[in-house]
N, C-alpha and C positions, 0 to 999 in steps of 0.2 A: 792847501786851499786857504784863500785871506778871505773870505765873506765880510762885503761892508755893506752899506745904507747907503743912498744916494741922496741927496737935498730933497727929491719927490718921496720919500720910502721905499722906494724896489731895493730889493737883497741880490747881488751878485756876486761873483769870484774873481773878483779884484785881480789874479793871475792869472784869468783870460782873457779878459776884456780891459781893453782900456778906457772905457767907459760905460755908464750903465746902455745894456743891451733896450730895456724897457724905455728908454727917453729917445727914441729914435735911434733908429742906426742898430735895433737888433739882427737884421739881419746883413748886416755889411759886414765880411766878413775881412776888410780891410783894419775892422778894428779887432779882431779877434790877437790875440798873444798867442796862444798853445790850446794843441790838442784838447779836445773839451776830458771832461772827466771818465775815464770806462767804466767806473764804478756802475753798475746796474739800479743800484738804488740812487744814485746822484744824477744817474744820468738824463741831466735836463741843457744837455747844451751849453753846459756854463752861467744857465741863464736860475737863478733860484729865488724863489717866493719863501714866504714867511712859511707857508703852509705845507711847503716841500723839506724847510728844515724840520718842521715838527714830526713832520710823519717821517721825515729819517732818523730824527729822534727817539722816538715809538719804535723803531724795527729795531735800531739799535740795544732798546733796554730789553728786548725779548728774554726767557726763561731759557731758553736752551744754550746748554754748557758748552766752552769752549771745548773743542779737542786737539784743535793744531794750527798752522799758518801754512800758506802759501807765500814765499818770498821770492821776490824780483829779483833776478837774477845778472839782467843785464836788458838792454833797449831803454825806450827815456821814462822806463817805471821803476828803472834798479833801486835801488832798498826800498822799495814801499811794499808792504804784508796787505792778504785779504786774511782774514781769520775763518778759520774752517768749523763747523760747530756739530752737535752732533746731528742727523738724519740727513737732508738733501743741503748740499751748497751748490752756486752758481758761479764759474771765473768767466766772461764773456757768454762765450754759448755753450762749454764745456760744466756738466754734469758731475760731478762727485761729491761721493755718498761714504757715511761712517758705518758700516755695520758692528751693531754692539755684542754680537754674538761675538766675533774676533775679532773685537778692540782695533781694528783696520780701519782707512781709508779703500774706498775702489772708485777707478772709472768709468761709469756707468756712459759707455761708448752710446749706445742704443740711443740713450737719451739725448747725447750729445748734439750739436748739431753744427760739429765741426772737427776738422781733421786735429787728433791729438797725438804729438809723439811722446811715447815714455821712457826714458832714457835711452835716446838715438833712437830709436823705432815706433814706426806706425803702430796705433793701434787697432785692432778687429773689432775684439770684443771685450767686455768688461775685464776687467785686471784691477789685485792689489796693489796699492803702491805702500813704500816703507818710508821710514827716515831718512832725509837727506835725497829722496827719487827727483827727479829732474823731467819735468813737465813743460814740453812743447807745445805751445798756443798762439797763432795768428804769427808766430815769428819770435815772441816774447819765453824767455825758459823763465819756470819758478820753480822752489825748491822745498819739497814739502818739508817741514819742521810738526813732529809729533808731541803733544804735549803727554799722553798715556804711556810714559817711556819710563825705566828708572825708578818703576814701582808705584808711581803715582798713578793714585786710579780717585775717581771722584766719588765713586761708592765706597771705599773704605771710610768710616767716623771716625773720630776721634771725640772727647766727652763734648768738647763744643759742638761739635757736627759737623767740622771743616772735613775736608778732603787731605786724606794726609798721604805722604809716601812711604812705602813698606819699608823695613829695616832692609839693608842689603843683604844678599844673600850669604853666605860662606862660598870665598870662593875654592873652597871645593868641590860644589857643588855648580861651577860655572867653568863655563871653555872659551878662552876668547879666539875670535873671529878672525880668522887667518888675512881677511881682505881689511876690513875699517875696524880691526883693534876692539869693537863691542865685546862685553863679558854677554853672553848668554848662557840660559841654564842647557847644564847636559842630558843630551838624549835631544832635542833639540833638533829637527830637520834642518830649519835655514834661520839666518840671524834675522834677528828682527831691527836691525838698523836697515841694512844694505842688500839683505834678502839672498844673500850667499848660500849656496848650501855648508853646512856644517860638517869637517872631515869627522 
């Protein structure tokens, strides 16, 4: 996004518009460049106020903790992330939720209010996704990236208060994962990367 100022003061996205939208010629879509932004919070058409950047400034500095990424996978959003945080997030019309009882992501289909596949397949009804799941949306695949992985948990302190990661395990006490290489601990139903059952 290049947000500039125009000689009048309107604020726009210089990489969609070839000119300011607000000085005539908002709606000529002869001037538009590209797709306007999908972002849910951005999404004003390309077209942005003073008062749009603040208040997406404000959403942005919110309290609630990161827990993971959603990454572009491929289509004309590939490497761009949405960040996932904890309780309700939004990726178009598609619903997912962090439950902090087990440290998961799920798809909260119900909610949804569009068709989503989860690696190769429709969904019905709500489902956990893991590390690395592969999320079909409007055409677009992304690819969940867990930050709660590798021992790092944001409740652990350390004397500062930061969030620290747990020492590794012994791997004795760990089996790695017959499909994506993961150590997880033994006794262990399914890996918590790739969600494989555990021989």
């Amino acid at each position: 996004m290049n947000v500039i100022r125009c000689p009048k003061g309107h604020f726009y996205d210089d990489d969609i518009f070839k000119k300011c939208p607000h000085c005539g010629g908002a709606g000529d879509e002869t001037d538009r460049l590209i797709m306007p932004n999908l972002n849910p919070v951005m999404d004003t058409g390309g077209m942005l106020s003073l008062d749009s950047v603040v208040n997406t400034a404000s959403y942005k500095s919110e309290k609630r903790r990161i827990m993971g990424w959603l990454v572009a996978i491929d289509g004309i959003q590939y490497g761009s992330f949405e960040p996932l945080y904890e309780g309700e997030n939004k990726l178009e019309e598609a619903v997912i939720r962090f439950d902090p009882e087990k440290m998961k992501f799920f798809i909260d289909v119900k909610a949804s209010n569009v068709k989503i596949d989860l690696d190769s397949r429709t969904l019905s009804s709500n489902e956990y996704i893991h590390h690395h799941s592969k999320i079909r949306i409007y055409g677009y695949t992304y690819m969940l990236v867990e930050l709660l992985r590798d021992g790092f948990n944001w409740d652990k302190k350390t004397k500062s208060g930061k969030g620290i990661a747990e020492p590794p395990m012994n791997l004795k006490e760990m089996k790695k994962c017959s499909i994506c290489g993961t150590y997880v601990k033994k006794g262990e139903a399914y890996c918590d990367a790739c969600g494989a059952p555990m021989k």
